[in-house]
VEXKE-691261 format. One record per residue (C-alpha): residue number from 0; x, y, z. Coordinates in Angstrom, 2 decimals. Example, Ala and Ser with C-alpha at 12.3 -4.5 7.8 and 13.67 -1.06 7.14 Angstrom:
2
{i 0; east 12.30; north -4.50; up 7.80}
{i 1; east 13.67; north -1.06; up 7.14}
//
This chain:
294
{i 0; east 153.01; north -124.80; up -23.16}
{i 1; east 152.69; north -128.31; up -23.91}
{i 2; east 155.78; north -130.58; up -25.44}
{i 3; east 155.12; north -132.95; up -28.05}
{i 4; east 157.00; north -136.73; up -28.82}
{i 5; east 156.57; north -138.96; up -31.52}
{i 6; east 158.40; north -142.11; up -30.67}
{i 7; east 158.50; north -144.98; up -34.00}
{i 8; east 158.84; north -148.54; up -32.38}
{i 9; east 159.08; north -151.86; up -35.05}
{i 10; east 155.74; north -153.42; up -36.68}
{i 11; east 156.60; north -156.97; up -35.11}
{i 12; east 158.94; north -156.54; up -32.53}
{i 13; east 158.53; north -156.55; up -28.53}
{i 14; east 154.28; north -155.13; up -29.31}
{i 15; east 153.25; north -156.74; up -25.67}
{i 16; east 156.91; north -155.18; up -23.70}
{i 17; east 155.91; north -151.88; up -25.43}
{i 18; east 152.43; north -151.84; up -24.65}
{i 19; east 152.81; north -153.06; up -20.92}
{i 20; east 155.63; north -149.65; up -21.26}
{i 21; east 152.59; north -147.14; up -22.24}
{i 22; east 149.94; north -148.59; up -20.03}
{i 23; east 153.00; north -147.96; up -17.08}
{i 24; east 152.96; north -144.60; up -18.14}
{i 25; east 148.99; north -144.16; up -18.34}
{i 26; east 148.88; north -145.49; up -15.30}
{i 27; east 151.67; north -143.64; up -13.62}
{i 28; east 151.38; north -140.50; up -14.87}
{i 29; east 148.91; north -137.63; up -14.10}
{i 30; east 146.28; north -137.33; up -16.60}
{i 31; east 146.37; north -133.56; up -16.60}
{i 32; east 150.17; north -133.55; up -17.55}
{i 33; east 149.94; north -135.94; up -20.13}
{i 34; east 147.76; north -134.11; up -22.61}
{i 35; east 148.03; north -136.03; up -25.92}
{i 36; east 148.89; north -139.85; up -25.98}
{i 37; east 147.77; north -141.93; up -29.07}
{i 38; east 149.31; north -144.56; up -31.04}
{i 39; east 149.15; north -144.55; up -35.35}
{i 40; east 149.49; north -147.80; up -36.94}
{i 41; east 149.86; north -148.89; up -40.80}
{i 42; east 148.99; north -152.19; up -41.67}
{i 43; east 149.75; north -151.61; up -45.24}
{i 44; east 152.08; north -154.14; up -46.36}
{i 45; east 154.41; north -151.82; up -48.68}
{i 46; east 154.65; north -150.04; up -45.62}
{i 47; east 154.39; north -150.93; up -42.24}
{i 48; east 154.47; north -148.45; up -39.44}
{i 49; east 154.22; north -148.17; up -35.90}
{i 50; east 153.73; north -144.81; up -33.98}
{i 51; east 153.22; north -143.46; up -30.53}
{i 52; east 152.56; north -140.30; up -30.00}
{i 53; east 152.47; north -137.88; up -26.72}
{i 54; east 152.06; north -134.28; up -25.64}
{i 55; east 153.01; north -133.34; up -22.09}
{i 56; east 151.86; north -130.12; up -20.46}
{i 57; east 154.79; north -127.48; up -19.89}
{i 58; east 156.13; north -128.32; up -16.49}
{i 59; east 156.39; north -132.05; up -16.88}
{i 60; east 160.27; north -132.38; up -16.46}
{i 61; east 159.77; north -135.74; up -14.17}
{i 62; east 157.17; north -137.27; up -16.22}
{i 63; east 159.34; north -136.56; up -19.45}
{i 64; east 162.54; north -137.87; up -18.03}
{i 65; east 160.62; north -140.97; up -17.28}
{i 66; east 158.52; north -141.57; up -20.34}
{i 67; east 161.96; north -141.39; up -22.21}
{i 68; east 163.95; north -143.96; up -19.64}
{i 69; east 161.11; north -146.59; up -20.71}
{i 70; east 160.71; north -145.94; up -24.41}
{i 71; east 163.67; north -144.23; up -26.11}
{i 72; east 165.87; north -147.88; up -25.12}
{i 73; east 163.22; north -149.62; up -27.64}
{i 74; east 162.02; north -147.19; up -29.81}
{i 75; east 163.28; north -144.55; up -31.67}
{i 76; east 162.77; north -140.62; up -31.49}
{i 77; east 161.38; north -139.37; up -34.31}
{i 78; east 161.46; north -135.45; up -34.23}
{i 79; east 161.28; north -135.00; up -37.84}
{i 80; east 157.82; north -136.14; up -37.73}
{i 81; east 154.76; north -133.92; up -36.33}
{i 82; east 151.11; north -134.68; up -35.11}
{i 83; east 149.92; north -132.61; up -38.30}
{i 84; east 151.59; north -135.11; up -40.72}
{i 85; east 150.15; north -138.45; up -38.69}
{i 86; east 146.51; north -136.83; up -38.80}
{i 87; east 147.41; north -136.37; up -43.03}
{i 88; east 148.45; north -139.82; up -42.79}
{i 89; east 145.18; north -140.78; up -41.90}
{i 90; east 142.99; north -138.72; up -43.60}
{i 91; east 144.09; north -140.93; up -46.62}
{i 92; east 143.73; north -144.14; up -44.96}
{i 93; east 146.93; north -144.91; up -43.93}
{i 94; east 146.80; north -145.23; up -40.20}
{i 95; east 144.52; north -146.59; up -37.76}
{i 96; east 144.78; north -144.42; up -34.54}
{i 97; east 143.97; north -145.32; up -31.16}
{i 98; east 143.52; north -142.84; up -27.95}
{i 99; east 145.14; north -144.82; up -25.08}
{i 100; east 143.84; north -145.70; up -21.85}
{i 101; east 143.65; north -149.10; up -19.56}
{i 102; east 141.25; north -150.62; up -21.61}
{i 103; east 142.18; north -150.12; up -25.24}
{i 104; east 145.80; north -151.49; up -24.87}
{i 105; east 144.35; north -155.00; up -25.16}
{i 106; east 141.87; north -153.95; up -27.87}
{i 107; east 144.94; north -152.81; up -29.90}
{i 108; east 146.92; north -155.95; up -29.33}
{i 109; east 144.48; north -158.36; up -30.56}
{i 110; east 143.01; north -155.80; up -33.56}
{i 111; east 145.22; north -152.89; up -34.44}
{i 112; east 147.78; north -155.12; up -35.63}
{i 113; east 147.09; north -157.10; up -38.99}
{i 114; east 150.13; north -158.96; up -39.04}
{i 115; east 151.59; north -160.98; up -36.02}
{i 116; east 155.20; north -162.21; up -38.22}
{i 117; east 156.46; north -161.80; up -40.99}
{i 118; east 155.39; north -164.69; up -43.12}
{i 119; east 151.72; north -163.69; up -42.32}
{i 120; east 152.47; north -160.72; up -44.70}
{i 121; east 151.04; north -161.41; up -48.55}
{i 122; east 153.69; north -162.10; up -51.59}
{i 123; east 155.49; north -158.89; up -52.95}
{i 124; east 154.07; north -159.60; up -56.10}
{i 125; east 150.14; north -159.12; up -55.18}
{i 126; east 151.32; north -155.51; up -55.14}
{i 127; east 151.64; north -155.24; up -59.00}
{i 128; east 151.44; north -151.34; up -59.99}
{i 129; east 148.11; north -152.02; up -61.00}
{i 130; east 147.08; north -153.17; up -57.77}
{i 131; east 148.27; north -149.91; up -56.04}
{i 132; east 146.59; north -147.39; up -58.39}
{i 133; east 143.25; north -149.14; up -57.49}
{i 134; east 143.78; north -149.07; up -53.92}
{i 135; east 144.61; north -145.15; up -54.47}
{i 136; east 141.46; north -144.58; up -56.43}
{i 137; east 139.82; north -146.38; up -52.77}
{i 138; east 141.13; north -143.53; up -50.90}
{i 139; east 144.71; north -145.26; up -49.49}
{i 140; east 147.68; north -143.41; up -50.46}
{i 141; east 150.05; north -144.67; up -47.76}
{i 142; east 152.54; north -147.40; up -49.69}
{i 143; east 155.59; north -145.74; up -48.28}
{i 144; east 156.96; north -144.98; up -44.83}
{i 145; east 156.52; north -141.42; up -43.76}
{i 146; east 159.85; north -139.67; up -44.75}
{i 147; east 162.10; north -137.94; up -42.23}
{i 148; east 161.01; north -134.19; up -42.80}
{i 149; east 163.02; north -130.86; up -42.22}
{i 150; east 160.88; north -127.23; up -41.84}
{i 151; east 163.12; north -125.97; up -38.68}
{i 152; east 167.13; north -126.57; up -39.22}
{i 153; east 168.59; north -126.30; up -35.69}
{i 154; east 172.06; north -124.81; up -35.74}
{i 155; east 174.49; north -124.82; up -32.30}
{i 156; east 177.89; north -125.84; up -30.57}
{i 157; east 178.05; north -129.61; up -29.53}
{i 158; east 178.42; north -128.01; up -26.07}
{i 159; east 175.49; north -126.89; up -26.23}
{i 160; east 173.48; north -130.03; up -27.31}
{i 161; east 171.42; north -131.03; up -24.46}
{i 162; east 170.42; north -127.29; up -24.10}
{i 163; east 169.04; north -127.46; up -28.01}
{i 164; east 167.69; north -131.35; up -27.32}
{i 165; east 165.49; north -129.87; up -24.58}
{i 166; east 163.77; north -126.97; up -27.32}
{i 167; east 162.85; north -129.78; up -29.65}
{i 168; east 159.21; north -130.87; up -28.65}
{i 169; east 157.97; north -126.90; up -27.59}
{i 170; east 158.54; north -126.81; up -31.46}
{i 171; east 157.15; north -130.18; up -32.46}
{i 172; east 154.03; north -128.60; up -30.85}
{i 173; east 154.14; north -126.69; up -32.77}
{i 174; east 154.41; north -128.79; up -36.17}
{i 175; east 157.74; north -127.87; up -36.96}
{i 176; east 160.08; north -130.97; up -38.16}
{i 177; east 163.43; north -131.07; up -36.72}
{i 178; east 166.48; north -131.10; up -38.40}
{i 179; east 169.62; north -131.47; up -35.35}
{i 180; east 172.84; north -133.42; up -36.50}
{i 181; east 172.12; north -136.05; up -33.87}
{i 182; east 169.17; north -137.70; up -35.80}
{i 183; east 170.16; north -137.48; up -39.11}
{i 184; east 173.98; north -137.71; up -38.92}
{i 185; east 176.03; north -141.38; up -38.39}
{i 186; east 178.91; north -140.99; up -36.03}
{i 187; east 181.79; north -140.94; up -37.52}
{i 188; east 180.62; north -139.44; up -40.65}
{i 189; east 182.70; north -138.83; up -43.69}
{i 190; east 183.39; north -134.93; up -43.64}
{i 191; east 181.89; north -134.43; up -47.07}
{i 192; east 178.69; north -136.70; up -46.34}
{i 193; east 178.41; north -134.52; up -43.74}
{i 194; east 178.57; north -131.06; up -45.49}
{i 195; east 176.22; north -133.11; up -48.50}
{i 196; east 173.76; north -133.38; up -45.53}
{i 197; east 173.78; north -130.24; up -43.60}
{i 198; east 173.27; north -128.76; up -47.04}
{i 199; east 170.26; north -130.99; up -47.87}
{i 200; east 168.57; north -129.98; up -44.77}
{i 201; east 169.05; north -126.48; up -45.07}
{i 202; east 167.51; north -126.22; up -48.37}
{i 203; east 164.60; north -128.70; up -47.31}
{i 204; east 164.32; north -125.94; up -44.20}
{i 205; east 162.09; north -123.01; up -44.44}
{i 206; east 163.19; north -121.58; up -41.14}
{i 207; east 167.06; north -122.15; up -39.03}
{i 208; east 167.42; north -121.60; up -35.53}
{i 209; east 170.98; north -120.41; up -34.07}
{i 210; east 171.74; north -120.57; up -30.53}
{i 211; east 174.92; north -118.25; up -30.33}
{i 212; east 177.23; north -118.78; up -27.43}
{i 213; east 180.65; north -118.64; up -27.26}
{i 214; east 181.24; north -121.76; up -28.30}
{i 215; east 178.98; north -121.44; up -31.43}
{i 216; east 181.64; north -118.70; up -32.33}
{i 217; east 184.46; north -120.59; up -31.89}
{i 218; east 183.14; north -123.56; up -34.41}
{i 219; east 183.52; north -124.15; up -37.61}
{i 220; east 180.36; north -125.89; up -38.50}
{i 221; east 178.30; north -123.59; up -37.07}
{i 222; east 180.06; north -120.78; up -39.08}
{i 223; east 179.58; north -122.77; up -42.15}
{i 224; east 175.77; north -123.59; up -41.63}
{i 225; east 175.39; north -119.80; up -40.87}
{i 226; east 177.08; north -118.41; up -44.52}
{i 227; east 175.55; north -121.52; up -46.60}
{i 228; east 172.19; north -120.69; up -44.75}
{i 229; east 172.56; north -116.77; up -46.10}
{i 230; east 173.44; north -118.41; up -49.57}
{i 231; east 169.90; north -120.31; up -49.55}
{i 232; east 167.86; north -117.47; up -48.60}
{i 233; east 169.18; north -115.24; up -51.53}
{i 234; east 167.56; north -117.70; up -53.57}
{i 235; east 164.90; north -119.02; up -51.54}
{i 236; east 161.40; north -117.16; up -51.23}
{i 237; east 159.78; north -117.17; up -47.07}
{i 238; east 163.03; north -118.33; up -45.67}
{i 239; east 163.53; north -117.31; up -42.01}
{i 240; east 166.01; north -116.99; up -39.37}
{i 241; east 165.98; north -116.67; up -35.59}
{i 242; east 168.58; north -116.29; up -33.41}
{i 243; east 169.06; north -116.73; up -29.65}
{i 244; east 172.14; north -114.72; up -28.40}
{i 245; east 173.69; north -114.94; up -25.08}
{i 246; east 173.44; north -111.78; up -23.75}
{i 247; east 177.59; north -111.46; up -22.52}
{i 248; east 178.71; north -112.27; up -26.23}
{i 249; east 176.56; north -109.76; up -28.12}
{i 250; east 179.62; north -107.06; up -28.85}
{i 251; east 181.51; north -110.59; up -30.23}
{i 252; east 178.49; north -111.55; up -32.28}
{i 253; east 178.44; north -108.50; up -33.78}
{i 254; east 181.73; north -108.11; up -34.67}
{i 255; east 181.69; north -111.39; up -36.69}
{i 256; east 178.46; north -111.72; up -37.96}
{i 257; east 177.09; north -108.31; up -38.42}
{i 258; east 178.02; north -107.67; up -41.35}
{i 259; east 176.33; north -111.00; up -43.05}
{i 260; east 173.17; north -110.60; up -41.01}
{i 261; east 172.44; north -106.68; up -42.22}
{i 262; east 171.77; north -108.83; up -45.65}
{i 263; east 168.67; north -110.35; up -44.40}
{i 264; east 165.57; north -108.49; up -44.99}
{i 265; east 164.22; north -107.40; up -41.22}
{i 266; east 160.79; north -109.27; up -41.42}
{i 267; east 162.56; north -112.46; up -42.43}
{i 268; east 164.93; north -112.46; up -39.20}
{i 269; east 164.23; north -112.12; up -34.78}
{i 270; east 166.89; north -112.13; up -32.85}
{i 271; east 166.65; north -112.74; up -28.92}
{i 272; east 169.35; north -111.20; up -26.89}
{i 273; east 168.87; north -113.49; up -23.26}
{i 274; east 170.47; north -114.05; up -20.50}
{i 275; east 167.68; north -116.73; up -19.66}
{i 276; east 168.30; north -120.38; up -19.80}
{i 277; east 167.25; north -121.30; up -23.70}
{i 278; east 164.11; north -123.63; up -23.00}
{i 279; east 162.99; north -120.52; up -20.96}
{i 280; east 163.50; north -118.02; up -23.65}
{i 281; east 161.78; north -120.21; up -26.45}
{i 282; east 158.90; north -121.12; up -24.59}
{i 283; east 158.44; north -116.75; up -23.89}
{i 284; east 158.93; north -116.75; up -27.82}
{i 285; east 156.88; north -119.82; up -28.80}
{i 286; east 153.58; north -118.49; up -26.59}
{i 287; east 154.33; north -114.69; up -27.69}
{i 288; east 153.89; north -116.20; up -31.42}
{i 289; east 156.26; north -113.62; up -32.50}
{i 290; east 155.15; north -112.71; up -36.14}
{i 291; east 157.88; north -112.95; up -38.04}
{i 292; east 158.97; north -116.79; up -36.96}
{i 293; east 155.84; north -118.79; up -38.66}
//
């Protein structure tokens, strides 16, 4: 099952570093583990944008490892972003995309880009409102970055984090955006900001993921994302929840959460008792397609 990456790098900054980067990974890497690998660039001035994105076949743990040792440093993950919304993107003209491979990278360099600095970039004030509705009526409708995006909530013990990290692009494969704390939550975060934003991307979600352990029942956040999660799907229509339960803790799950749980409809909620490894256990789920986590 392949795993998807969408990694945002600056308009202007470091373009030849970054692009000597992907042609050492098309170089490096095995063509038949690297399935996707493509790079989406805006040019629009209200909104410049710089994307690269990759799909790796299942067992690519080396390849992965690596890819992320030369890009994440000058980049930045974007898991709240999905192939699906890129290819929207630029059905309405607001990407150019390019397939990689040893001879577009200099193709891209001297053409995809529009701008070399910033003071090649045209006044703010060509871009009257005007202006913008008649380059919509052209087709463009691109004048703002792509937003962070939230369809899959992922809910779990800190401990736990690098387990959860590792899930992430089996479901960006899947088009599902990504909501964990680390990508959307400063450290140090003000204890209401950070109940303000756990709520905002539970509503925004249409599905939340809980990876139970003993751990997740000792914490309080993940006790309060489970109850405000049940408090959004009494009022939210197609609202989803699966759960992934370590097998040894399933007596203490029930005694805690039972109760809350019996309120969900059953066609709106899968859980998966394991005693598997989680990337094992969603990867069985994800290629199953269970039907009632869409």
């Amino acid at each position: 099952m392949d795993q998807s990456f969408i990694i945002e790098f600056d308009y202007f900054k470091s373009r030849n570093f970054i692009f000597y980067l992907l042609s050492k990974i098309e170089s490096e890497q095995s063509r038949n583990r690297l399935t996707g690998y493509h790079v989406f660039i805006n040019n629009i001035p209200t909104s410049l944008e710089f994307y690269v994105f990759l799909s790796y076949e299942g067992n690519s743990k080396d390849e992965i490892n690596k890819m992320k040792e030369l890009l994440f440093p000058v980049g930045t993950y974007r898991p709240d972003l999905s192939l699906e919304e890129l290819m929207n993107r630029l059905s309405k003209r607001g990407f150019n995309s390019f397939s990689l491979d040893p001879y577009s990278i200099p193709l891209i360099l001297i053409g995809g880009f529009v701008y070399n600095t910033p003071s090649d970039l045209p006044p703010e004030s060509l871009f009257t409102e005007e202006y913008l509705q008649r380059l919509k009526q052209k087709g463009y409708d691109a004048f703002e970055k792509l937003p962070k995006g939230t369809t899959l909530f992922l809910s779990h013990s800190s401990k736990q984090k690098e387990d959860v990290e590792n899930i992430i692009p089996y479901f960006n494969s899947k088009d599902e955006l990504i909501w964990l704390d680390k990508y959307r939550l400063e450290r140090n975060e003000d204890i209401h900001v950070v109940k303000r934003e756990i709520a905002i991307g539970l509503n925004e979600a249409s599905k939340v993921f809980f990876y139970v352990t003993k751990e997740f029942l000792e914490s309080y956040w993940c006790n309060h994302e489970l109850e405000l999660s049940l408090q959004i799907y009494k009022e939210k229509p197609n609202y989803t929840f699966l759960f992934a339960i370590e097998l040894e803790i399933k007596e203490k799950f029930n005694e805690k959460y039972l109760h809350l749980i019996e309120k969900i409809q059953e066609k709106d909620i899968l859980i998966l008792y394991t005693n598997q490894n989680l990337e094992s256990i969603i990867k069985s789920h994800l290629l199953n397609e269970v039907p009632n986590f869409k």
